[in-house]
N, C-alpha and C positions, 0 to 999 in steps of 0.2 A: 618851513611852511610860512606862508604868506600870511595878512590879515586877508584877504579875500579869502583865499583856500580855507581859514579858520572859520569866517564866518558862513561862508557855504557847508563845512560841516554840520557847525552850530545849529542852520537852520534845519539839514535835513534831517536834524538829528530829535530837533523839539517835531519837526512835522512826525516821523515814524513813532515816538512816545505819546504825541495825540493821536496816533492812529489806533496804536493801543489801548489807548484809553481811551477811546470812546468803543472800543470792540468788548468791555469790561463793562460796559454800561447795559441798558438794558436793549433784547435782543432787537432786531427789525423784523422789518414785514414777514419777508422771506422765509426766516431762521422761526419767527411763531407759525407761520401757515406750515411747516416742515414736522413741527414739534406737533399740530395739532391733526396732521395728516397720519404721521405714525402715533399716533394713541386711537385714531379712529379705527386704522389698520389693524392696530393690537385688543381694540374690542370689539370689533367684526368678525374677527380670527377667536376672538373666546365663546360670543354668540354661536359661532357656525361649529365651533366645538362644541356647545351645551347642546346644540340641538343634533347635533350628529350621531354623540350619545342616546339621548331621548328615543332619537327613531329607530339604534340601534337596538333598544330597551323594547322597543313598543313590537319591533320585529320579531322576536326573541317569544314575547309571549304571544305573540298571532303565529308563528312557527311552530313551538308547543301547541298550542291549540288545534294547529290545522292536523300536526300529527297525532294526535288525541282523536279528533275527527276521522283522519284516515284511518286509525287503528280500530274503531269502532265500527267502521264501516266493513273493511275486512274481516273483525270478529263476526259479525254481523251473517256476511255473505258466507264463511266457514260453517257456522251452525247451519245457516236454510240448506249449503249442501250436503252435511252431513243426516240430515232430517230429510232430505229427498231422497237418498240414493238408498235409506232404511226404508225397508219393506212392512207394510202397514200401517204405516205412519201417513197420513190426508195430508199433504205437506198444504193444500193449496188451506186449509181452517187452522194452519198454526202462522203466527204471527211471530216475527224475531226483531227485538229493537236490543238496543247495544246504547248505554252512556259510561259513558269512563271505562269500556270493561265488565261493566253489570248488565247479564243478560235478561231480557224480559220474555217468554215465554209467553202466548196467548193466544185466545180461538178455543178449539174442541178439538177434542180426540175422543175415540170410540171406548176407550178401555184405562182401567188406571197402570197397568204397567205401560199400554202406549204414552202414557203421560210421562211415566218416571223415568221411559225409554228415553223420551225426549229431552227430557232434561238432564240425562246421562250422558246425553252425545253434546249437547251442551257445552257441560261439564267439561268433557274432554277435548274441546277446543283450546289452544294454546295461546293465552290472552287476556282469556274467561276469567273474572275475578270472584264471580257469585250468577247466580242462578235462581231469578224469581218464578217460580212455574206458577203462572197463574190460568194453568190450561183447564177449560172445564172438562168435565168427563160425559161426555152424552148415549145413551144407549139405546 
């Protein structure tokens, strides 16, 4: 090997070990706007998890609730039929309300077993958790 051919290594050889080292230095434009793009990614992506959660949570207890609602509603609608299709019983002076399960009873009825009628068919609706008879008795 020549001194030309030596010193053409030479050089390109200090040029490729500053290229190194300055790649060891600190980063460029590029390589921060990269770094600062995925961590924005990576708490956008935790954000839209914590709240994905949250409404998953919020659904969950408005889901329970609607079905609390509809089940009251149907307890609801089970007694007024069972109390209409009962003979002597004034369906249109009895009042039927439903919260959680707990039936309320209310209005007039002619007699006190029509009262305890009423609150017997109540009773035997599947659902029914309690039974406030709060029917007056009117004669």
């Amino acid at each position: 090997m020549n001194k030309l051919d030596r010193f053409k290594l030479l050089g390109i050889s200090t040029l490729l070990l500053l290229g190194l080292a300055a790649c060891d230095k600190a980063p460029g434009p590029a390589e921060s706007a990269g770094k600062k793009i995925d961590q924005t990614v990576q708490d956008a992506g935790k954000k839209i998890g914590e709240t994905v959660d949250k409404v998953g949570e919020k659904m969950a207890v408005q889901s329970g609730k609607a079905e609390v609602a509809m089940d009251d509603t149907e307890i609801t609608a089970k007694v007024k039929a069972a109390i209409f299709v009962e003979p002597g019983l004034k369906t249109l002076q009895i009042s039927v309300d439903t919260v959680k399960g707990v039936v309320t009873l209310s209005g007039s009825v002619d007699s006190t077993p029509n009262s305890d009628k009423a609150k017997a068919l109540a009773s035997a609706v599947s659902g029914v958790k309690e039974v406030n008879n709060q029917l007056a008795v009117k004669q």
